[in-house]
C-alpha positions in Angstrom: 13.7 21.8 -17.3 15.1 18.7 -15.5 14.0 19.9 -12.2 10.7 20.0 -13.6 11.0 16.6 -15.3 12.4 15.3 -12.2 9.2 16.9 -9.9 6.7 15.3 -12.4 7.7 11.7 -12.1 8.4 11.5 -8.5 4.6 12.8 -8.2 3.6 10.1 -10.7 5.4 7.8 -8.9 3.3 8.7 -5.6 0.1 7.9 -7.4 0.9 4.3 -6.1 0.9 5.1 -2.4 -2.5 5.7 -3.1 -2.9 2.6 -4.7 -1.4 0.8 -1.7 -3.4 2.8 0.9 -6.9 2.0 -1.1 -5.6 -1.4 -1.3 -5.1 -1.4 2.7 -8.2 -0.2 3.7 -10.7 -1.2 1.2 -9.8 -4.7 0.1 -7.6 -6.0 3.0 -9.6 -4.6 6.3 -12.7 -4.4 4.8 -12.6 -8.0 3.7 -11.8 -8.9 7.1 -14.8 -7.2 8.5 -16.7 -8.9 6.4 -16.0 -12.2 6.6 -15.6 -12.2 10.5 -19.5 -10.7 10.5 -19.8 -14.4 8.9 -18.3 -16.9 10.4 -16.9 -15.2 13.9 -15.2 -18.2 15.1 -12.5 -17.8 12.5 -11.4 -14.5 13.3 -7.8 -15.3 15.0 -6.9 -17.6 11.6 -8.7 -14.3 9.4 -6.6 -11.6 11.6 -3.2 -13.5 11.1 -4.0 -13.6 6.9 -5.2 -9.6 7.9 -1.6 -8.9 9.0 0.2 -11.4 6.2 -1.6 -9.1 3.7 -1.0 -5.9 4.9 2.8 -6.9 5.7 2.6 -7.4 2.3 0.8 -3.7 0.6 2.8 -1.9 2.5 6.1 -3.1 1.4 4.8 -2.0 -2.0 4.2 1.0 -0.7 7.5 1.6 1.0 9.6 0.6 -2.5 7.3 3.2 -4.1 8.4 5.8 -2.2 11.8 4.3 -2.2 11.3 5.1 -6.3 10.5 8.7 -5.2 13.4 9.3 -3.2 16.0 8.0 -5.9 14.3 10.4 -8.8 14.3 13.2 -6.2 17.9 13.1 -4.6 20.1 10.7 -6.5 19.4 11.8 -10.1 
């Protein structure tokens, strides 16, 4: 039954990989796209905000799996 419990919340606790993946693509590249198809002669100062950002999702990501890792091996 623990095992079980255990297997359960490290699968929630995946759900925000996803999040951080969606959050990657969709909002951070996709804004990027978008605002250089507007005003093209920002794109170095855009990409450099691009990179700041997705530094930033993916170390959310990373401690989620992180979470993961502790539920499956150190409990």
């Amino acid at each position: 039954m623990a095992e079980a419990a255990k297997l359960v919340g490290a699968g929630c606790a995946t759900i925000a990989l996803a999040g951080a993946g969606a959050g990657i693509g969709i909002v951070m590249f996709g804004a990027l796209i978008n605002a250089v198809a507007r005003n093209p002669s920002l794109t170095k100062q855009l990409f450099g905000y691009a990179i700041l950002g997705f530094a930033l999702t993916e170390a959310i990501a990373l401690f989620a799996l992180m979470v993961v890792f502790l539920i499956l091996f150190a409990l």
